[in-house]
Structure formats: structure tokens, C-alpha cells
N, CA, C and O of each residue as an XYZ file, in Angstrom:
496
protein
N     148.353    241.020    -15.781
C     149.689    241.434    -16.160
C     150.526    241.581    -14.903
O     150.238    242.176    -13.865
N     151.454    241.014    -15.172
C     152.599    241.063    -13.714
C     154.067    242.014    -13.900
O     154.871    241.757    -14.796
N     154.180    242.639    -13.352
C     155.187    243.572    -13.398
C     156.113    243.390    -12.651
O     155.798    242.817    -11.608
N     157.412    243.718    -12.794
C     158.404    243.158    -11.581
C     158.805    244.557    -10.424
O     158.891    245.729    -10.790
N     158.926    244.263     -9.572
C     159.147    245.190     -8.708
C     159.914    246.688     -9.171
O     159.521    247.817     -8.878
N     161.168    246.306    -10.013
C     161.916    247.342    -11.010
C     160.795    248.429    -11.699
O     160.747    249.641    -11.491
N     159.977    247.682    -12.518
C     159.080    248.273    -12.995
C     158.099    249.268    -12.559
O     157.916    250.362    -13.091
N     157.226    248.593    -11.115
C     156.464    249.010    -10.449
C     157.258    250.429     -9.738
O     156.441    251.318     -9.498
N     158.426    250.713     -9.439
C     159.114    251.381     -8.687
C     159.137    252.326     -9.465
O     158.473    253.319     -9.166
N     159.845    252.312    -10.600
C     160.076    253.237    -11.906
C     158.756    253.732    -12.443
O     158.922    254.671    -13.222
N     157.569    253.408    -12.275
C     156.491    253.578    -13.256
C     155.933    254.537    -11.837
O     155.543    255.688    -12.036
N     155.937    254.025    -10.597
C     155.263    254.911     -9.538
C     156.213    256.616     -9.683
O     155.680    257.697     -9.932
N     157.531    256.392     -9.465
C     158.628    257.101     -9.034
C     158.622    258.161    -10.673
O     158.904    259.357    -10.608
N     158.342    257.631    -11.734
C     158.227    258.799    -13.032
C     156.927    259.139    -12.366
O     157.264    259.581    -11.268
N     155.525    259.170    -12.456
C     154.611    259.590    -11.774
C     154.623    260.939    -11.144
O     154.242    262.066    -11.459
N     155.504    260.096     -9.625
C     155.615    261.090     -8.680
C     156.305    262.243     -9.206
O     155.763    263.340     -9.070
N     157.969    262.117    -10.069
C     158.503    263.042    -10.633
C     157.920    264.475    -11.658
O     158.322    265.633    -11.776
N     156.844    263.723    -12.246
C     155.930    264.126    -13.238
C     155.148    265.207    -12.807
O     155.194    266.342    -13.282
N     154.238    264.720    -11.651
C     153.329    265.500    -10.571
C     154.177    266.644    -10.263
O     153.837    267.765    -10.644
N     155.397    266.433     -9.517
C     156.378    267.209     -8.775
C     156.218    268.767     -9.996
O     155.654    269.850     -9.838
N     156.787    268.349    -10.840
C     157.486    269.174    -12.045
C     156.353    269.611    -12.395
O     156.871    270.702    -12.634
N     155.221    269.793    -12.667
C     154.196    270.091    -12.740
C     153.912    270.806    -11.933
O     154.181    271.899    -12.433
N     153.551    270.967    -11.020
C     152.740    271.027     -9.668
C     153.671    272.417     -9.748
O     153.041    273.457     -9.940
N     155.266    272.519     -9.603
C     156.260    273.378     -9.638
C     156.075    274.628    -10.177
O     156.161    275.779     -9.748
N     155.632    273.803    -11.854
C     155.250    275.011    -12.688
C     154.271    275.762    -12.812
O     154.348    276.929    -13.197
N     152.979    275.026    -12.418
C     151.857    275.791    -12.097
C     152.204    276.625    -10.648
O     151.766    277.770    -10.542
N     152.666    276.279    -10.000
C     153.406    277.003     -8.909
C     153.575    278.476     -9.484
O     152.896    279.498     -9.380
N     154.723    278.174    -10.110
C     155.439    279.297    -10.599
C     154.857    280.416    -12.046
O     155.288    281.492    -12.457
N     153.567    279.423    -12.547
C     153.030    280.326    -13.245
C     151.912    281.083    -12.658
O     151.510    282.111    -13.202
N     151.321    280.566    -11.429
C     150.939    281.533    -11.036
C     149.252    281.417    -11.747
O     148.873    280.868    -12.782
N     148.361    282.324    -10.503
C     146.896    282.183    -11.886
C     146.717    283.117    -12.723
O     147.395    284.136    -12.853
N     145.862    282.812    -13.271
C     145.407    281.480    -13.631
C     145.942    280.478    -13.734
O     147.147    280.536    -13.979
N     145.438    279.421    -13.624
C     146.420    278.404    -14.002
C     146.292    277.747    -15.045
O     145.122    277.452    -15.288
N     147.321    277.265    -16.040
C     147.282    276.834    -17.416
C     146.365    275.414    -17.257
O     146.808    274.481    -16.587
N     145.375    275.354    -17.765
C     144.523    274.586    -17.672
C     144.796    273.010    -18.209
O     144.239    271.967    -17.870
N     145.661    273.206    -18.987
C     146.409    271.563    -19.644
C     147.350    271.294    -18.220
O     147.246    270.209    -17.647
N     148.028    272.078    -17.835
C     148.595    271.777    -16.797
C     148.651    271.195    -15.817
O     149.417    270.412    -15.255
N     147.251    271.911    -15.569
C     146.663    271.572    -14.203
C     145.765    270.402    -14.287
O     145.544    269.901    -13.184
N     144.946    269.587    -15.704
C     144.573    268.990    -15.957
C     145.631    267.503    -16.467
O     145.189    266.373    -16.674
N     146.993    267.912    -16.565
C     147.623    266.628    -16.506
C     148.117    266.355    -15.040
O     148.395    265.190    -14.757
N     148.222    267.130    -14.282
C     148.627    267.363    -13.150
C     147.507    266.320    -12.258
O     147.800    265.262    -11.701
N     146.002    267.057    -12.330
C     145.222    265.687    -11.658
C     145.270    264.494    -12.348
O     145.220    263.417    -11.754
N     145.361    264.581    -13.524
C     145.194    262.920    -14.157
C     146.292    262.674    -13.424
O     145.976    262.147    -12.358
N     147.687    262.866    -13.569
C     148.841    261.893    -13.223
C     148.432    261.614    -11.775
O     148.719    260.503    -11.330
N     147.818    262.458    -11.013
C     147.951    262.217     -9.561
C     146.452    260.806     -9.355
O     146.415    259.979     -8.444
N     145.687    260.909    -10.193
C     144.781    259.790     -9.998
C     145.371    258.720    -10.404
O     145.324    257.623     -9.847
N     146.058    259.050    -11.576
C     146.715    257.830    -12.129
C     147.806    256.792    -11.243
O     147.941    255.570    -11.300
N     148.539    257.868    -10.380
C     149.846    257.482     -9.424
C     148.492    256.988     -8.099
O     149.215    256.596     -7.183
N     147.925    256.927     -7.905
C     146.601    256.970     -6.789
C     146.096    255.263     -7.105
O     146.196    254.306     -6.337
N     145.500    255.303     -8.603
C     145.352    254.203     -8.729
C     146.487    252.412     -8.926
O     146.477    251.249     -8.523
N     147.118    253.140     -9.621
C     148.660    252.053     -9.772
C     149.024    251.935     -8.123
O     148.849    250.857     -7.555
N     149.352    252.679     -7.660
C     149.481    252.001     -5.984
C     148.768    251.636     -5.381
O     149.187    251.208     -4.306
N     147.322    251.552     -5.617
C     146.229    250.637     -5.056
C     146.383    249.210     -6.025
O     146.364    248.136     -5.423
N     146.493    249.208     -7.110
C     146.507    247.977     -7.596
C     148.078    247.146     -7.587
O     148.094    245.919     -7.684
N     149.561    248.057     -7.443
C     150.392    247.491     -7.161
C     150.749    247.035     -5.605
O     151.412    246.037     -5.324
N     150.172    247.970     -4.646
C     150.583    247.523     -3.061
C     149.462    246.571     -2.483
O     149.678    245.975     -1.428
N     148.117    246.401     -3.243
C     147.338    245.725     -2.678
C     146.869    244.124     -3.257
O     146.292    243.121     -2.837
N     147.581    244.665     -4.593
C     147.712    243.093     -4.740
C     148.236    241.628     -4.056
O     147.494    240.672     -3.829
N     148.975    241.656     -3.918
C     149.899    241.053     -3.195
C     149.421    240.320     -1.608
O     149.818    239.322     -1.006
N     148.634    241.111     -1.386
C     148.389    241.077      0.326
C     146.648    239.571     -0.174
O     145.495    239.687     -0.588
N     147.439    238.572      0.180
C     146.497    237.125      0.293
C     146.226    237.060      1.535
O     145.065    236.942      1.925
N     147.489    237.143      2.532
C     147.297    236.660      4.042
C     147.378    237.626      4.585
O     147.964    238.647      4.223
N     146.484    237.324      6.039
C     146.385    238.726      7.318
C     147.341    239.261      7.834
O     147.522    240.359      8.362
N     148.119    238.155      7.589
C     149.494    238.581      8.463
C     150.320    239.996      7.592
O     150.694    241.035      8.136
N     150.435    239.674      6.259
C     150.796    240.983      5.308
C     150.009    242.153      5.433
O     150.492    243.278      5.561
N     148.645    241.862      5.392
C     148.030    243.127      5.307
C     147.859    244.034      7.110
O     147.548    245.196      7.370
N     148.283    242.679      8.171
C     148.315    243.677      9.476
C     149.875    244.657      9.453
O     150.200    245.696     10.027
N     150.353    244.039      8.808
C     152.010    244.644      8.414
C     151.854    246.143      8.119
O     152.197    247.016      8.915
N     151.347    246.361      6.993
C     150.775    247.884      6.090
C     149.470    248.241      6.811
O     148.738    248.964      6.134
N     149.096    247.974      7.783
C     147.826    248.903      7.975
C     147.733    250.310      8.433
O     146.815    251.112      8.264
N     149.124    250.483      9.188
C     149.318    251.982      9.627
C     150.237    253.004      8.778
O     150.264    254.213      9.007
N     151.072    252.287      7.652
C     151.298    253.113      6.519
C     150.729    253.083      5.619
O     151.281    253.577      4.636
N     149.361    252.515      5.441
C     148.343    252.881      4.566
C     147.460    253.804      5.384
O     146.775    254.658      4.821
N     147.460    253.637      6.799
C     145.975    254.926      7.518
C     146.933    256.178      7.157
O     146.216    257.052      6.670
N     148.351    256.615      7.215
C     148.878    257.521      7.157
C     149.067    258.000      5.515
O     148.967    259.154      5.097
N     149.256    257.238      5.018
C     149.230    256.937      3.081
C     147.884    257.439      2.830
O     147.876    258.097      1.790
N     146.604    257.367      3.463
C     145.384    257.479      3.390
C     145.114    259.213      3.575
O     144.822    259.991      2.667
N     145.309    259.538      5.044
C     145.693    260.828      5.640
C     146.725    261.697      4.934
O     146.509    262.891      5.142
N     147.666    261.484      4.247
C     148.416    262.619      3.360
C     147.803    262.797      2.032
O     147.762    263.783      1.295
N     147.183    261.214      1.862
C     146.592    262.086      0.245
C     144.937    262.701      0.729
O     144.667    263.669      0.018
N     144.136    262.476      1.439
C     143.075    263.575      1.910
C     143.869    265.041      1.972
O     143.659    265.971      1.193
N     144.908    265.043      3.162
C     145.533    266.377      2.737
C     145.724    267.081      1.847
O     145.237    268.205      1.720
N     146.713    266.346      0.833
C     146.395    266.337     -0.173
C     145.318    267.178     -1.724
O     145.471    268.013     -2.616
N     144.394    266.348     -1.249
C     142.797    266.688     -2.092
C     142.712    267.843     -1.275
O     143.007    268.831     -1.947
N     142.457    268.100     -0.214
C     142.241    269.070      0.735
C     142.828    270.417      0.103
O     142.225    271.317     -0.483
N     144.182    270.283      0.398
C     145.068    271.730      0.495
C     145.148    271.858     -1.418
O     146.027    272.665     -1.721
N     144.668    271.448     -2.263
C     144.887    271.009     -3.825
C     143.203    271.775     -3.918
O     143.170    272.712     -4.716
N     142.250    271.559     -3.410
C     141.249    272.391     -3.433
C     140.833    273.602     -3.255
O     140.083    274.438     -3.759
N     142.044    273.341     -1.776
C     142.389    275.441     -1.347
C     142.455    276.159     -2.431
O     141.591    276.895     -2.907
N     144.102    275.792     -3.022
C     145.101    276.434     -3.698
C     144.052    276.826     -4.954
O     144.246    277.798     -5.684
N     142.988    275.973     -5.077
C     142.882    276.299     -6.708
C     141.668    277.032     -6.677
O     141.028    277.202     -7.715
N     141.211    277.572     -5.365
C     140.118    278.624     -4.937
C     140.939    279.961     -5.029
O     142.135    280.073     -4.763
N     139.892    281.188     -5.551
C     140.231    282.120     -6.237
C     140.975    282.868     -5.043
O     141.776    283.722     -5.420
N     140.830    282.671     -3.479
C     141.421    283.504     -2.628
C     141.953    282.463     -1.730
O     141.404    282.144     -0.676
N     143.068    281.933     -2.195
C     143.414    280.676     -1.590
C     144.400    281.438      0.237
O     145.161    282.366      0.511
N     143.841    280.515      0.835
C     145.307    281.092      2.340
C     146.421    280.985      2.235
O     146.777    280.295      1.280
N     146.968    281.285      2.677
C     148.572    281.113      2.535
C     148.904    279.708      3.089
O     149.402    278.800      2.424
N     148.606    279.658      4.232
C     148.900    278.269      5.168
C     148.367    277.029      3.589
O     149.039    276.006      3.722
N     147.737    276.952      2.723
C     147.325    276.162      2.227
C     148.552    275.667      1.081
O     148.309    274.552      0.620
N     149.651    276.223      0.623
C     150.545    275.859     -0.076
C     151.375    275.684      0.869
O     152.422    275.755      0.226
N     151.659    275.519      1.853
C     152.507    275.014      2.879
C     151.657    273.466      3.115
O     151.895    272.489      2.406
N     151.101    273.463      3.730
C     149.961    272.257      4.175
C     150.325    271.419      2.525
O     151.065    270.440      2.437
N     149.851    271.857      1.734
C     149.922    271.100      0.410
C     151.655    270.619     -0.192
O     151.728    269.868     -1.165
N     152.695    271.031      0.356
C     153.293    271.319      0.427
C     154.038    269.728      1.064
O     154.749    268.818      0.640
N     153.246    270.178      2.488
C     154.172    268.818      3.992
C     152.402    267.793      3.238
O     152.031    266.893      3.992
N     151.944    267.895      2.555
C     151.265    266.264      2.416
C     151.943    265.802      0.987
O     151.554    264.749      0.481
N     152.876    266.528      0.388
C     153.206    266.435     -0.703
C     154.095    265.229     -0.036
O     153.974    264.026     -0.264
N     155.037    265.885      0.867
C     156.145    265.142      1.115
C     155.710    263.495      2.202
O     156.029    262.306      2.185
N     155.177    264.045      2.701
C     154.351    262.911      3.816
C     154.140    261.834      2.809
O     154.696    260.737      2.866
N     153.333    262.195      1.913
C     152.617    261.076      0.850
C     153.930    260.185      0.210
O     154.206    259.014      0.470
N     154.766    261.267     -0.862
C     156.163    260.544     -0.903
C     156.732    259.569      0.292
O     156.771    258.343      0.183
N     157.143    260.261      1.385
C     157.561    258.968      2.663
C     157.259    258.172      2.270
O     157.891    257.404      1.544
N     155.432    258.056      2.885
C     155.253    256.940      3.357
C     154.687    255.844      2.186
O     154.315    254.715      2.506
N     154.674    256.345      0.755
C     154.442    255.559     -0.346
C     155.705    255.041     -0.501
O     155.687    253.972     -1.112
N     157.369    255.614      0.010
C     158.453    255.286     -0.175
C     158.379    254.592      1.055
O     159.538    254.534      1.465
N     157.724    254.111      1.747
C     157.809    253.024      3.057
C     157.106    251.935      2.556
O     157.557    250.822      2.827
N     156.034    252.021      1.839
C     155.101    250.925      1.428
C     155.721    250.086      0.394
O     155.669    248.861      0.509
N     156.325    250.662     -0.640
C     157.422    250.195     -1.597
C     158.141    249.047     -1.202
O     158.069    247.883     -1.595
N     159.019    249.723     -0.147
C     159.943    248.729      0.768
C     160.061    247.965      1.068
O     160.940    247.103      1.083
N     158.203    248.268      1.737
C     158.096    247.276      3.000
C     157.499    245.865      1.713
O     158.023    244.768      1.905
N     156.588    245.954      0.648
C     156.254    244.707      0.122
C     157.571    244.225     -0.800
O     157.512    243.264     -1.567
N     158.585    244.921     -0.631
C     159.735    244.005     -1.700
C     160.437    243.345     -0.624
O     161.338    242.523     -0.794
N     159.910    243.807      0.694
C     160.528    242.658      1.867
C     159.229    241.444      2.020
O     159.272    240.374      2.628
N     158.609    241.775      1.591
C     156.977    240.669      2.247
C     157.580    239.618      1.277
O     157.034    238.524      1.136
């Protein structure tokens, strides 16, 4: 199935919005945490995890494309470990403080540089 770039953008970008608004509310509800919540919350984020492995890596036939993305994928790579990381803190019963901050700047990092990868293959 081939999707057009419009698509791929909109289908990543509801995702990300989805996660966001989520993520917000469990924020703000505080724990426990509502367990549907937090359970659509990881699905969407595997889900947005997998669609950008199969939409940004498709594409890449020749070396020359894939030497293009190799350092906004090591960094794309590195915010979502953060990511998993500071998402593991938070949901430990005596989470640190520094860990919703940290979860916080990989939130945004990840956005960037998935909003760099976007870019960069509707220029390839």
C-alpha cells in the first residue's frame, strides 16, 4: 500500500497530537494513572514508532539516501530511548522529579527531529 506524503504527514502528526493530549492528561490526573489511558497512550506511541519505521525507511534503495538520514535517525534513535527511559521513571511508584522534565525535552527532541526526517525524504 502506498500512501502519499499528505497522508503519511497527517497520519504521523494525529499520532503525535494524540500521544501529546494524552500524555497531558495522565499528567494532570495524576496517580494512579487511568489505566485505559495510559494503555492507549503506549499503543499510540508504538504505533507512531512503527509507521515511521515503515514510512521513513522505505524509501531508502540507495546509500547515498540512507548516508543522508543516518545522524537524524542516531538522534531519532536517542530521544525515543529517552523516551522509554524517563516513561519508565514516571510510571514507578516514587518517580524523581528530574524524570518529567527529561521525559519532557525527549518528548520534544523526538518531535524535531521526526519533524527533520519528514522533510528531509519529501526532498530525497
Amino acid at each position: 500500500m502506498h500512501l502519499s506524503i499528505t497522508a503519511k504527514i497527517a497520519l504521523s502528526s494525529g499520532l503525535m497530537l494524540f500521544i501529546l493530549a494524552v500524555g497531558r492528561v495522565l499528567h494532570n490526573t495524576g496517580r494512579p494513572y487511568l489505566r485505559g489511558l495510559f494503555t492507549a497512550h503506549i499503543t499510540a506511541t508504538a504505533l507512531l514508532i512503527a509507521a515511521l519505521v515503515l514510512f521513513l525507511f522505505s524509501p531508502l534503495k540507495d546509500n547515498d539516501a540512507l548516508i543522508s538520514v543516518i545522524l537524524p535517525v542516531i538522534f531519532g534513535l536517542f530521544f525515543l530511548a529517552l523516551l522509554v527511559f524517563s516513561g519508565i521513571l514516571l510510571n514507578l511508584e516514587k518517580a524523581p522529579t528530574p524524570s518529567l522534565w527529561l521525559h519532557r525535552i525527549a518528548t520534544a527532541g523526538f518531535v524535531i527531529v521526526t519533524a527533520l526526517l519528514v522533510w528531509k525524504f519529501s526532498v530525497l
